[in-house]
MDTraj code that builds the backbone (N, CA, C; nanometers):
import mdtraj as md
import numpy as np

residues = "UNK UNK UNK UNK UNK UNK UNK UNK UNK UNK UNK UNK UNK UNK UNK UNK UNK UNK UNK UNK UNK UNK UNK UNK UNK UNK UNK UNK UNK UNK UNK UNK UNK UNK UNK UNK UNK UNK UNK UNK UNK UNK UNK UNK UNK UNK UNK UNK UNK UNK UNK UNK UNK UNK UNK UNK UNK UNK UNK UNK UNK UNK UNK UNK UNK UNK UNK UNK UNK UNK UNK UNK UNK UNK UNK UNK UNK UNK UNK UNK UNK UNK UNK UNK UNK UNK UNK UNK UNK UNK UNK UNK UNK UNK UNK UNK UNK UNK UNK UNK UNK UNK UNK UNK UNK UNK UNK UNK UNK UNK UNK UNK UNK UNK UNK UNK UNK UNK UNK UNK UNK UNK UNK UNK UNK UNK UNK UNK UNK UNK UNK UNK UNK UNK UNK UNK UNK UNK UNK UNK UNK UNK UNK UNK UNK UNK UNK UNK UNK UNK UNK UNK UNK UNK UNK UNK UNK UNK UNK UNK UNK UNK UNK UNK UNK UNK UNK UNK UNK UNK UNK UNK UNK UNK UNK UNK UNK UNK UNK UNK UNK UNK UNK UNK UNK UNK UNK UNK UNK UNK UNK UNK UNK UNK UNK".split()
xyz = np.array([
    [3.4528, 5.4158, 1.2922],
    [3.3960, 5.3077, 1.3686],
    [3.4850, 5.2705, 1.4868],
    [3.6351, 5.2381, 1.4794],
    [3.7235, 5.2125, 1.5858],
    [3.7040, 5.3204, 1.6759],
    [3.6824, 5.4435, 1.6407],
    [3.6538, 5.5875, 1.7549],
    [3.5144, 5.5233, 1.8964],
    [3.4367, 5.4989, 1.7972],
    [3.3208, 5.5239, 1.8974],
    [3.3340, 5.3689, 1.9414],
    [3.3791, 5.2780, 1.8634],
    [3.3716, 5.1358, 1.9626],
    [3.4528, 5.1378, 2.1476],
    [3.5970, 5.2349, 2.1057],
    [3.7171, 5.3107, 2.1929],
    [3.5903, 5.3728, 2.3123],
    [3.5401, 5.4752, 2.2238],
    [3.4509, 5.5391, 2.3324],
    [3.3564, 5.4362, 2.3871],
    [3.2796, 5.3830, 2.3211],
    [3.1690, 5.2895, 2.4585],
    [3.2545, 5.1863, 2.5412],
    [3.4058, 5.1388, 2.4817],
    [3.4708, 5.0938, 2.5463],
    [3.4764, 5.1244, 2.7245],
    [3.5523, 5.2449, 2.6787],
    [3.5885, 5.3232, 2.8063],
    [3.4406, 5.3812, 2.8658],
    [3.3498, 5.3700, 2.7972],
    [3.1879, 5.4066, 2.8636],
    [3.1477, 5.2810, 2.9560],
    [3.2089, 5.1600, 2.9497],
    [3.1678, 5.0982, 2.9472],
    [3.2359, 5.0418, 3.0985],
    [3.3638, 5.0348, 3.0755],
    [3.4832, 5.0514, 3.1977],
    [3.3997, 5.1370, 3.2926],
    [3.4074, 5.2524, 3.2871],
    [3.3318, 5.3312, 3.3821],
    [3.2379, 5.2592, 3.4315],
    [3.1264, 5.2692, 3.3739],
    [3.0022, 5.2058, 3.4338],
    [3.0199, 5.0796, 3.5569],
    [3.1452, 4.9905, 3.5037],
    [3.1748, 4.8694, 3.5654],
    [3.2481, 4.9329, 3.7269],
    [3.3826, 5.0114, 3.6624],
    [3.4199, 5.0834, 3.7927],
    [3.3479, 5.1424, 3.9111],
    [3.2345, 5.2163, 3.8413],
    [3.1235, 5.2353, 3.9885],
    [3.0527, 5.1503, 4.0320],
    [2.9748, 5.0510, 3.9785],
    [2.9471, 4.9448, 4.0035],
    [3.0333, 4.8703, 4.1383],
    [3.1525, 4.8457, 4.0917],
    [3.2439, 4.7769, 4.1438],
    [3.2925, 4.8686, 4.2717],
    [3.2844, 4.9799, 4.2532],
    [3.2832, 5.1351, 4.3914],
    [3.1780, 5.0549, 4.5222],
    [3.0370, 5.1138, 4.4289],
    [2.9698, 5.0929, 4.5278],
    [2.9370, 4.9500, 4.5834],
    [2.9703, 4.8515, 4.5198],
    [2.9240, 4.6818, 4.5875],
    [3.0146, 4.6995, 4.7370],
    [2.9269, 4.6191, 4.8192],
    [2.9682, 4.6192, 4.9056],
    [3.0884, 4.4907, 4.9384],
    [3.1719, 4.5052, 5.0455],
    [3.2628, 4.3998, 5.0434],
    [3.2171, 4.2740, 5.0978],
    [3.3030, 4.1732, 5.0821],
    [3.2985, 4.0182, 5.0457],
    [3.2763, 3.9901, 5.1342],
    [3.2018, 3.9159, 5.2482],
    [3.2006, 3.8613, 5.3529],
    [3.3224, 3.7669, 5.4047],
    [3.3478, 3.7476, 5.5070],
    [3.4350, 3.6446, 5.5406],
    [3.3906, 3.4984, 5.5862],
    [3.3708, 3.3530, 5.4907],
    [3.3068, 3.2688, 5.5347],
    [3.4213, 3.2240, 5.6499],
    [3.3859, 3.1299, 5.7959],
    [3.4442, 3.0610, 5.8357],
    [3.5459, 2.9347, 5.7480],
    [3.6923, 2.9114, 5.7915],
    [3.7044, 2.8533, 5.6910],
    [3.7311, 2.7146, 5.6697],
    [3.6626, 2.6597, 5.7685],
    [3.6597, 2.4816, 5.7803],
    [3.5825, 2.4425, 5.6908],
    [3.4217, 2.5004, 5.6850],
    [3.3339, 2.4223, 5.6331],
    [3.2757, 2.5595, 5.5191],
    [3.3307, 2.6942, 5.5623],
    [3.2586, 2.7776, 5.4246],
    [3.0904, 2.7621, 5.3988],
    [3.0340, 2.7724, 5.5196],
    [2.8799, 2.7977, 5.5362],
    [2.8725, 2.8666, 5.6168],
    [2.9044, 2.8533, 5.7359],
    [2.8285, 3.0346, 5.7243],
    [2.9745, 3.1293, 5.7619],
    [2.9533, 3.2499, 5.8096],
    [3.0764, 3.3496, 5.8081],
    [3.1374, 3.3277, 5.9383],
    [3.2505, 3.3718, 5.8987],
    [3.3272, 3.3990, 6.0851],
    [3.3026, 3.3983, 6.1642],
    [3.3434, 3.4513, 6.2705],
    [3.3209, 3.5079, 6.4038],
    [3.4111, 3.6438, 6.3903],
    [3.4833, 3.6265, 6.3331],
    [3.5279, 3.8132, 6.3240],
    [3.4373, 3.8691, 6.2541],
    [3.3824, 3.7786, 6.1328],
    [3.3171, 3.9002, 6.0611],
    [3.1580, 3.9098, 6.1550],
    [3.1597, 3.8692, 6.2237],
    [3.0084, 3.8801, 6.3529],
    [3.0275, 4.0486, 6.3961],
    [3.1887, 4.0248, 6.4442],
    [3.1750, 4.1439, 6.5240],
    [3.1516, 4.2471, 6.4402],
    [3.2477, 4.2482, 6.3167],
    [3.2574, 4.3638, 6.1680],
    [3.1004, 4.3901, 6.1457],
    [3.0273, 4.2773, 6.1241],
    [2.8782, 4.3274, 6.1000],
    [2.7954, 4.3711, 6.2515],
    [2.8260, 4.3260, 6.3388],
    [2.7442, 4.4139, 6.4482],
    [2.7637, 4.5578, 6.4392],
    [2.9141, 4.5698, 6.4511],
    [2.9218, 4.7023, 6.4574],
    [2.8442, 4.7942, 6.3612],
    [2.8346, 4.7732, 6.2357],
    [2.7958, 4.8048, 6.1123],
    [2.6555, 4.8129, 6.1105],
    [2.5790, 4.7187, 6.1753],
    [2.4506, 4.7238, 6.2173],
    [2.4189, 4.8416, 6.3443],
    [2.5154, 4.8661, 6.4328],
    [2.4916, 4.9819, 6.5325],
    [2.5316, 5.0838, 6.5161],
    [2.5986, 5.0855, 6.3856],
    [2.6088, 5.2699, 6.3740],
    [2.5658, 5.2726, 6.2492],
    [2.4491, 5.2363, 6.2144],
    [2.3159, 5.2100, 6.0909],
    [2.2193, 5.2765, 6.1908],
    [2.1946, 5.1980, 6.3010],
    [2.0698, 5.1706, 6.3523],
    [2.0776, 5.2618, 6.4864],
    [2.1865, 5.3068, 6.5631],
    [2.1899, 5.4084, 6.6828],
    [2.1193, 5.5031, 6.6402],
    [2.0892, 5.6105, 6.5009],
    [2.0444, 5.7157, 6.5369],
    [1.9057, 5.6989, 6.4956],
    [1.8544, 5.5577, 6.4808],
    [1.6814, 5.5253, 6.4544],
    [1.6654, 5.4614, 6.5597],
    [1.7272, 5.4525, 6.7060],
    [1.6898, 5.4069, 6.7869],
    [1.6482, 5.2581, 6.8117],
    [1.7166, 5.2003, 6.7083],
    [1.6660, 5.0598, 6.7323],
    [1.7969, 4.9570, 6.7769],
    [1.7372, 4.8382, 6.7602],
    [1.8250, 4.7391, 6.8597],
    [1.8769, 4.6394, 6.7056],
    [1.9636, 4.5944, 6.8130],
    [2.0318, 4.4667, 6.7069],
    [2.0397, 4.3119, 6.7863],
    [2.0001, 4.2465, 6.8019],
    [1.9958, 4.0895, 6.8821],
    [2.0544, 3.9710, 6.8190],
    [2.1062, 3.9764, 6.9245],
    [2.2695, 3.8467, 6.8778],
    [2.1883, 3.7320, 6.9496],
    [2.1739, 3.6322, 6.8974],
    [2.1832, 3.4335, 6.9682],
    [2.2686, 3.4158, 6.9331],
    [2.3111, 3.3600, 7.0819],
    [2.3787, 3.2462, 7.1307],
    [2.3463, 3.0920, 7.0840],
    [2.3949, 2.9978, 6.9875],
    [2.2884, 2.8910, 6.9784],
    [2.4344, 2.8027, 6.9801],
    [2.3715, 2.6753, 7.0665],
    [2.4828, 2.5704, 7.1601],
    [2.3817, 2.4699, 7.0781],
    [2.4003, 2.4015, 7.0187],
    [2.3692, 2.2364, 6.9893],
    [2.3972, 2.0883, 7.1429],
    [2.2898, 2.0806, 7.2031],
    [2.2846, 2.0081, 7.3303],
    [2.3219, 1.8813, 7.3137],
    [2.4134, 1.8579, 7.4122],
    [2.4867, 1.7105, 7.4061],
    [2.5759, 1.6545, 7.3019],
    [2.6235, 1.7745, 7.2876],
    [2.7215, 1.7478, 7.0961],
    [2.8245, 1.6536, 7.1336],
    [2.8968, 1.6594, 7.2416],
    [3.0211, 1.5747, 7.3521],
    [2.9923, 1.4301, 7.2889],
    [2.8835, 1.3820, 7.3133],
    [2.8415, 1.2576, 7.3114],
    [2.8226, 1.2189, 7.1238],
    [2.7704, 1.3115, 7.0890],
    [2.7574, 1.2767, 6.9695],
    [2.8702, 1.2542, 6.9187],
    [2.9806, 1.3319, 6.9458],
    [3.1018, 1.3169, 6.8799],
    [3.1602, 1.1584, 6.9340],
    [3.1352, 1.1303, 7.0794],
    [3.1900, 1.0059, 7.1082],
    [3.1495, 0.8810, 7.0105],
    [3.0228, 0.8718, 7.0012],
    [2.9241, 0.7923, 6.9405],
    [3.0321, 0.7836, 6.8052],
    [2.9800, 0.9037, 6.7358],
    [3.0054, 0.8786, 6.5979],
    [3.1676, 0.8833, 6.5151],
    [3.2144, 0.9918, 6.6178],
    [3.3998, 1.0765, 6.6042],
    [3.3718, 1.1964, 6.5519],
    [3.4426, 1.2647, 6.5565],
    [3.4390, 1.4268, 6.5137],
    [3.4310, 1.4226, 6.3607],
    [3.5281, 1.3626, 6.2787],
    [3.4824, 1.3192, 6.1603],
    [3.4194, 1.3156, 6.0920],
    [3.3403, 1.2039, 6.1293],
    [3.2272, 1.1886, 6.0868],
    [3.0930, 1.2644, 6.0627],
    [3.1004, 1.3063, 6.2134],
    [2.9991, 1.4490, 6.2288],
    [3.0430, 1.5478, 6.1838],
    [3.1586, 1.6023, 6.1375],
    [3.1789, 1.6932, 6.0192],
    [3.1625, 1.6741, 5.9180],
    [3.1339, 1.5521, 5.8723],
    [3.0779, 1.5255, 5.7573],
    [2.9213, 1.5422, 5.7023],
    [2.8835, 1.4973, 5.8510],
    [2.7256, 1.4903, 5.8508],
    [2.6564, 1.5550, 5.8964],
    [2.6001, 1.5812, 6.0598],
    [2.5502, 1.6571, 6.1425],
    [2.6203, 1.8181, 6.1284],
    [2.7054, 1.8435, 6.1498],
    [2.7589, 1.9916, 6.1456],
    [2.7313, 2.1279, 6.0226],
    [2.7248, 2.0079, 5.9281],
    [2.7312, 2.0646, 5.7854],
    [2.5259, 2.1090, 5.7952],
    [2.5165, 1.9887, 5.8286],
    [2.3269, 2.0036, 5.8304],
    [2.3067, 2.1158, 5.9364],
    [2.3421, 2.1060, 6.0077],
    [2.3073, 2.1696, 6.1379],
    [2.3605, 2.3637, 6.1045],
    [2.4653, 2.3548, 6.0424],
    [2.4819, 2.5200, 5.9301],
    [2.3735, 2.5491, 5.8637],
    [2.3543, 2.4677, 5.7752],
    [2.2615, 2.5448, 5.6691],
    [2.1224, 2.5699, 5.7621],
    [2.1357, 2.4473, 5.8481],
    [1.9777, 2.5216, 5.8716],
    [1.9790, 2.6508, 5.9467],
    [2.0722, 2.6753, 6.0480],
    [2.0399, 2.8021, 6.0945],
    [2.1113, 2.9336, 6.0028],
    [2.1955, 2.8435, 5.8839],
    [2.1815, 2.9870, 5.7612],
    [2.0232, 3.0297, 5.7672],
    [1.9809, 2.9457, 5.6419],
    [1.8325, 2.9379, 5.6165],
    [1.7550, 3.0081, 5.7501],
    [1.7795, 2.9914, 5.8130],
    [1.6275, 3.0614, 5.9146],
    [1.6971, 3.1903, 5.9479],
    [1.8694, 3.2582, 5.9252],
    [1.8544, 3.3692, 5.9816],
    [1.8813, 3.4204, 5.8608],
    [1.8952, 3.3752, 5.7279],
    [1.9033, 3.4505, 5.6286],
    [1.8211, 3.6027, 5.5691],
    [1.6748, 3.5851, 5.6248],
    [1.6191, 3.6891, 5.5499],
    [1.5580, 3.7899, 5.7165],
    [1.6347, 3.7618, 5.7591],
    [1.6300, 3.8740, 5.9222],
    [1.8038, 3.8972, 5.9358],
    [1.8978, 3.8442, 5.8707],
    [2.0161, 3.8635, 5.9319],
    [2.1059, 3.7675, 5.8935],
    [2.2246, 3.7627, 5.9794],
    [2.3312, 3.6372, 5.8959],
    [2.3618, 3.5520, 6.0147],
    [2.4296, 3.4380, 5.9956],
    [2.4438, 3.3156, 6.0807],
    [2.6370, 3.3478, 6.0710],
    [2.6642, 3.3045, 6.1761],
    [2.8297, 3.2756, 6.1827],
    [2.8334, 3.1742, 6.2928],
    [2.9372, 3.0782, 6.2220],
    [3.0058, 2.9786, 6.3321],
    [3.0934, 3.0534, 6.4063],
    [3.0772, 3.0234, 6.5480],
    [3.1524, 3.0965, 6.6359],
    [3.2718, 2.9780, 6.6668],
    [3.2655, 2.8856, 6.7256],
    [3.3460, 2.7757, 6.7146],
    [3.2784, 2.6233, 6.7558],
    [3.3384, 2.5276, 6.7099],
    [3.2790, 2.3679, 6.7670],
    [3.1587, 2.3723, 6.6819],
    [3.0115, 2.3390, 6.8137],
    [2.8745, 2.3431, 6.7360],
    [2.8392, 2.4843, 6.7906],
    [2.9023, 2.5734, 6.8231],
    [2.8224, 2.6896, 6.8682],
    [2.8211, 2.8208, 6.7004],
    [2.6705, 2.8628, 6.7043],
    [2.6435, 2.9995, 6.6319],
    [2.5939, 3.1070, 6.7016],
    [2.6144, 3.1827, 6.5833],
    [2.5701, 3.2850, 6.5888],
    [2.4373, 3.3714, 6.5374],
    [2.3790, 3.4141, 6.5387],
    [2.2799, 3.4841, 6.4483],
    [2.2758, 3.6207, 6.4866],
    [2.3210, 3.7384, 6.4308],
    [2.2513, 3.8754, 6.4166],
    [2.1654, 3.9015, 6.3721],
    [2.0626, 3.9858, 6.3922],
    [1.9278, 3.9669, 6.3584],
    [1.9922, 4.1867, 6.3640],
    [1.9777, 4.2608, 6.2949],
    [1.9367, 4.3631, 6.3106],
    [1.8151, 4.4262, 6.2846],
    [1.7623, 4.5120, 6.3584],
    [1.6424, 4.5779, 6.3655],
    [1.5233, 4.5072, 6.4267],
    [1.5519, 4.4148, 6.5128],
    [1.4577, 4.3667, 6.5772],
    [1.4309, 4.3514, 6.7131],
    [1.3139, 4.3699, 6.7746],
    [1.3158, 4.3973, 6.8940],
    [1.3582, 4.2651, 6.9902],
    [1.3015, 4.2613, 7.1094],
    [1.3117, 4.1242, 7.1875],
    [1.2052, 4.0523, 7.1556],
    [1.0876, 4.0441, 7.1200],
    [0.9025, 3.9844, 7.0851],
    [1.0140, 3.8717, 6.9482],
    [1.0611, 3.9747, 6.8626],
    [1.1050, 3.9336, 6.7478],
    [1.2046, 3.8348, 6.7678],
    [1.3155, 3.8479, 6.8050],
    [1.4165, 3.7586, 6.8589],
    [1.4195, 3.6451, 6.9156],
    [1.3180, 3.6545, 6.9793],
    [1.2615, 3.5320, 7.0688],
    [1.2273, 3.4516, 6.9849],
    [1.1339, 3.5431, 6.9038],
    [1.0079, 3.4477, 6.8106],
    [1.1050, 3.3631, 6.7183],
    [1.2226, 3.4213, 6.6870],
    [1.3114, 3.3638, 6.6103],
    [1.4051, 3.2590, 6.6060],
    [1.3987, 3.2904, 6.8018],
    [1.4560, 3.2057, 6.8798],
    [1.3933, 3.0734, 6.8436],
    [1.2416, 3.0709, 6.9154],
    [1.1644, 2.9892, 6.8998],
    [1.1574, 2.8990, 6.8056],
    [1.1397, 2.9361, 6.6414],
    [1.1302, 2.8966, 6.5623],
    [1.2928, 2.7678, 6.5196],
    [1.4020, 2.8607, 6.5727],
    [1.5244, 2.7725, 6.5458],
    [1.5389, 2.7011, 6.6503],
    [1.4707, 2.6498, 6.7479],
    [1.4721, 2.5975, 6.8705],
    [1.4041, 2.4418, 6.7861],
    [1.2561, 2.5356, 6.7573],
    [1.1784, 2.3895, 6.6977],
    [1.1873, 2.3375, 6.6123],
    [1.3105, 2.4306, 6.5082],
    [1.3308, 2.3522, 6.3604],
    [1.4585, 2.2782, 6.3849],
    [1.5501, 2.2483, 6.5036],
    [1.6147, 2.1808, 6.5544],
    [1.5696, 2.0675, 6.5702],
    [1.4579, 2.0583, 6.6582],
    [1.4274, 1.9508, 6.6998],
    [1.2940, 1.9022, 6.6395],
    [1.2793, 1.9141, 6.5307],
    [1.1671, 1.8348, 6.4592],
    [1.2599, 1.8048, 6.3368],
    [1.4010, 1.8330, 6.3083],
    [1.5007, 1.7704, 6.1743],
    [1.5462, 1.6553, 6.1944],
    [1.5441, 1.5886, 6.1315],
    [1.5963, 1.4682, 6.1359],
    [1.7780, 1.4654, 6.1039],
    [1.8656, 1.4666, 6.1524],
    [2.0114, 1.4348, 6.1406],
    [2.0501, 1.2913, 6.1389],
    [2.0576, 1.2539, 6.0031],
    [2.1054, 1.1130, 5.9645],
    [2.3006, 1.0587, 5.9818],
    [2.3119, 0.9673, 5.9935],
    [2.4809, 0.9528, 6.0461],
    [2.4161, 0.8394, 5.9881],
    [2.5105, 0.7968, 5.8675],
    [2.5472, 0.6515, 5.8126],
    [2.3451, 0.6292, 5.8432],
    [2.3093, 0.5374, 5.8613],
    [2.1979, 0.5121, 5.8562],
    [2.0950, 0.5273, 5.9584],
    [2.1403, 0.6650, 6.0527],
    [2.1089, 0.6133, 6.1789],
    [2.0873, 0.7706, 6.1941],
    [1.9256, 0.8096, 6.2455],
    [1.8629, 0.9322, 6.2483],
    [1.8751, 0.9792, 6.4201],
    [1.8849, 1.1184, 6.3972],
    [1.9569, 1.1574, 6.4995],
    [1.9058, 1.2754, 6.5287],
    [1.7892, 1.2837, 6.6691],
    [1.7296, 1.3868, 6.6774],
    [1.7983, 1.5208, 6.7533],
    [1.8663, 1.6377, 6.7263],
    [1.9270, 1.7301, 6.7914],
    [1.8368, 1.8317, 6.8407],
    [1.8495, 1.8718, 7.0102],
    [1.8219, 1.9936, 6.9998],
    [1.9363, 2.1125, 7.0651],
    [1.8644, 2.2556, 7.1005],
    [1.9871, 2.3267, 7.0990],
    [1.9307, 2.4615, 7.2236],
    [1.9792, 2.4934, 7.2437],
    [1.9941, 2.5647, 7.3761],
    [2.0182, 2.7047, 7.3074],
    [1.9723, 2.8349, 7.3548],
    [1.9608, 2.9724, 7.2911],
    [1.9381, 3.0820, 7.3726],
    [2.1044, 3.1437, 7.3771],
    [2.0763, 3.2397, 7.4938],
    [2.0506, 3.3563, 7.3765],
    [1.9822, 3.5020, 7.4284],
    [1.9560, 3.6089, 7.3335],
    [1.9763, 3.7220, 7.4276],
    [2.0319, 3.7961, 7.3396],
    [2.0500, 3.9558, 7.4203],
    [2.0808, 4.0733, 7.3035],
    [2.0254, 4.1362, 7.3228],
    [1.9960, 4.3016, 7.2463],
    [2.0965, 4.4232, 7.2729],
    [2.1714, 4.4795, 7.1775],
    [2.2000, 4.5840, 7.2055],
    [2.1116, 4.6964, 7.1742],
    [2.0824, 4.8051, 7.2256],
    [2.1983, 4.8460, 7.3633],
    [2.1253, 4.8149, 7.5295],
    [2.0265, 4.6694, 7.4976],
    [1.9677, 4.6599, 7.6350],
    [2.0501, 4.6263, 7.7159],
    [2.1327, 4.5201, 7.6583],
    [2.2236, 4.4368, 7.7314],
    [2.3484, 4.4721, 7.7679],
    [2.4068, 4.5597, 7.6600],
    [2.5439, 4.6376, 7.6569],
    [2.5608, 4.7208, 7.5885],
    [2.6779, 4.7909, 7.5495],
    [2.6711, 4.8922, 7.4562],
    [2.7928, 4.8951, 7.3876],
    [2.8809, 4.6995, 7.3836],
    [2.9651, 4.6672, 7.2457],
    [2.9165, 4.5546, 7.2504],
    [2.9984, 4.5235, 7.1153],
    [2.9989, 4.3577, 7.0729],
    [3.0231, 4.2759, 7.2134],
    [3.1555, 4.2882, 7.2484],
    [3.1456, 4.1850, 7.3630],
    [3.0688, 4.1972, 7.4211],
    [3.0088, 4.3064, 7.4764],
    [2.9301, 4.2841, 7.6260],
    [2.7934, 4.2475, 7.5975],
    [2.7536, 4.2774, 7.4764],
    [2.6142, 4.2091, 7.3848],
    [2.6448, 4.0223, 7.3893],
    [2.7560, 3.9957, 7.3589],
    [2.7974, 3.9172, 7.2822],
    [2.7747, 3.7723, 7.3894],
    [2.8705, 3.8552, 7.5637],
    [2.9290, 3.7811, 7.6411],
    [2.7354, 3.7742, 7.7116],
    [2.6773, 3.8394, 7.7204],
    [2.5140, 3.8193, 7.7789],
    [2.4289, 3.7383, 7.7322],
    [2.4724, 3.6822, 7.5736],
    [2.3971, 3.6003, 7.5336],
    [2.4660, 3.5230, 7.5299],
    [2.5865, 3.5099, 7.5716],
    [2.6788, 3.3454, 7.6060],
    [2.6347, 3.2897, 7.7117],
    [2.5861, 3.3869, 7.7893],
    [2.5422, 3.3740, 7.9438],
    [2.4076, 3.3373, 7.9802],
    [2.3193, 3.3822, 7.9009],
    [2.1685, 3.2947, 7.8843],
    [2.1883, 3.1486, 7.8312],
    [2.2558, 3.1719, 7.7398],
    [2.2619, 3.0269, 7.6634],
    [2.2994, 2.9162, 7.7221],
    [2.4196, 2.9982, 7.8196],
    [2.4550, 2.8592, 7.9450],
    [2.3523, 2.8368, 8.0449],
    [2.2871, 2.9262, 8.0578],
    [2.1600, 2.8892, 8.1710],
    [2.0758, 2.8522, 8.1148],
    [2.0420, 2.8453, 7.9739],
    [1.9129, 2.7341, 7.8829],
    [2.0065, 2.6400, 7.8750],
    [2.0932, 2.6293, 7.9016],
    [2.1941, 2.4569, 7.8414],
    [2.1759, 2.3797, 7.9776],
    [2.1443, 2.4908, 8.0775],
    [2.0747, 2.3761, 8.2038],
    [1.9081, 2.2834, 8.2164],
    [1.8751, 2.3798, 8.0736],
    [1.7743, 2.2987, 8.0906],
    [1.7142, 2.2193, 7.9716],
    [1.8403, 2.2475, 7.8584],
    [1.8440, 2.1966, 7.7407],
    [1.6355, 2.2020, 7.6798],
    [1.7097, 2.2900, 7.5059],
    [1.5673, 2.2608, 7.4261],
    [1.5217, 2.3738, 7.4907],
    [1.5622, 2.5023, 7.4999],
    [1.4941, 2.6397, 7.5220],
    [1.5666, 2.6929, 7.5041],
    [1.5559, 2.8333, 7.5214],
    [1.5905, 2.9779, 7.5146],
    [1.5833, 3.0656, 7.6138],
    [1.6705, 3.1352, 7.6285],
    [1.6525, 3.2476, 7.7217],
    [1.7091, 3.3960, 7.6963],
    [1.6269, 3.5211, 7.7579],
    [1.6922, 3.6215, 7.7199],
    [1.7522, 3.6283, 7.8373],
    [1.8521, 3.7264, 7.7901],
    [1.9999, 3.8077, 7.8542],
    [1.8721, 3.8731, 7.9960],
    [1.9432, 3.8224, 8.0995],
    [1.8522, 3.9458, 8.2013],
    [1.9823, 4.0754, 8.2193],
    [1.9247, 4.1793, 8.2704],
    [2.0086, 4.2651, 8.2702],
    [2.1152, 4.3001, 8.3873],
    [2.0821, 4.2143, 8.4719],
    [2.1722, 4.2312, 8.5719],
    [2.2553, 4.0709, 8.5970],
    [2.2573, 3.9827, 8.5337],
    [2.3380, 3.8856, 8.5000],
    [2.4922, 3.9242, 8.5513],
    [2.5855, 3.8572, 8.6276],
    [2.7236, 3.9065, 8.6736],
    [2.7805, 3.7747, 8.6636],
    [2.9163, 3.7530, 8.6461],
    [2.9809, 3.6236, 8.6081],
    [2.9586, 3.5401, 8.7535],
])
top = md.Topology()
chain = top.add_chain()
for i, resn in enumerate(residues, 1):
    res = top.add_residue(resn, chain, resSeq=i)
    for name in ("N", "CA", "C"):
        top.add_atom(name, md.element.get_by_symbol(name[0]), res)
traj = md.Trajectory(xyz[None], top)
C-alpha cells in the first residue's frame, strides 16, 4: 500500500508541475491601488499581442483615456480623498468594460490604458464610445456629494499608427490631447499627426 500511495504521490507532483509549466505568468498590478496593471506590464502585453497577431494580419488598439478636469477635482476635494473615492471607482469601471476585449492599466494620475487586441478601428471606437458614455452617465459620490465625470479618448492601432509600443502608444496620447480640447469625446490617431 505505501508503494502505490509513493507512486500516485509522485503521479501526482507531475501532473501539478505541468500544470504549473504551462500557466501563464502573473500579471503586474500597478502598485498604489492594485486594480488594474502597470504601465510596464502595457508594454509586456502589447508586445505579446503583436507577435500573436503580426502573422494573422491583424491590429491591436491602445486608448488613451484622460478623466476631464481631474485638477479641479482634486482642488475641491484633495488628492486623498479622491483616492479614496473617485479613482478607485473610476478603475474598476474601465477594468470592467475592457475586461472581456482586453486589459486596463493605470498609466499614471487619472490617465489609462486599454489594449484591446484583435480589433479593428469600427471596434475600438465602438469601445471607445461605450467608455466615454459609461463615464458620464456614473454617478461618482465624494462624502455625500455626486460627481458627474467625463473623459477624453485618444485611440490608435498598431501597425496603422506605428510599428512599436511607443509610437502606437505616443499617437494615442496625441488624439487624446486633441479630444481633451474638446472634452467628453474621442478621437482616432490620424496618421500623419507630428509633435
Amino acid at each position: 500500500m505505501t508503494r502505490a500511495n509513493t507512486e500516485i504521490d509522485l503521479c501526482v507532483d507531475e501532473i501539478k508541475n505541468r500544470a504549473d509549466a504551462n500557466k501563464p505568468a502573473s500579471k503586474e498590478l500597478e502598485q498604489k491601488f492594485g486594480i488594474l496593471l502597470s504601465a510596464r506590464q502595457a508594454e509586456t502585453d502589447f508586445e505579446l499581442c503583436v507577435r500573436e497577431l503580426a502573422p494573422l494580419n491583424r491590429s491591436v488598439a491602445v486608448l488613451f483615456v484622460d478623466i476631464d478636469n481631474f485638477k479641479l477635482l482634486n482642488t475641491r476635494y484633495t488628492e486623498a480623498v479622491i483616492d479614496k473615492t473617485i479613482l478607485p471607482q473610476a478603475m474598476r469601471l474601465v477594468k470592467e468594460l475592457a475586461c472581456l476585449r482586453g486589459n486596463a492599466y493605470r498609466y499614471g494620475g487619472e490617465e489609462f490604458l486599454v489594449i484591446l487586441p484583435n480589433v479593428d478601428e469600427l471596434e475600438a471606437t465602438s469601445i471607445a464610445e461605450k467608455l466615454r458614455g459609461e463615464f458620464k452617465s456614473t454617478s461618482f459620490k465624494v462624502h455625500e456629494e455626486v460627481n458627474n465625470l467625463t473623459v477624453s479618448i485618444g485611440v490608435a492601432l498598431w501597425p496603422y499608427h506605428g510599428s512599436t509600443y511607443d509610437d502606437v502608444l505616443e499617437r494615442a496620447n496625441q488624439a487624446e490631447k486633441k479630444a481633451k480640447g474638446q472634452k467628453n469625446t474621442w478621437l482616432v490617431a490620424n496618421s500623419d499627426v507630428k509633435d
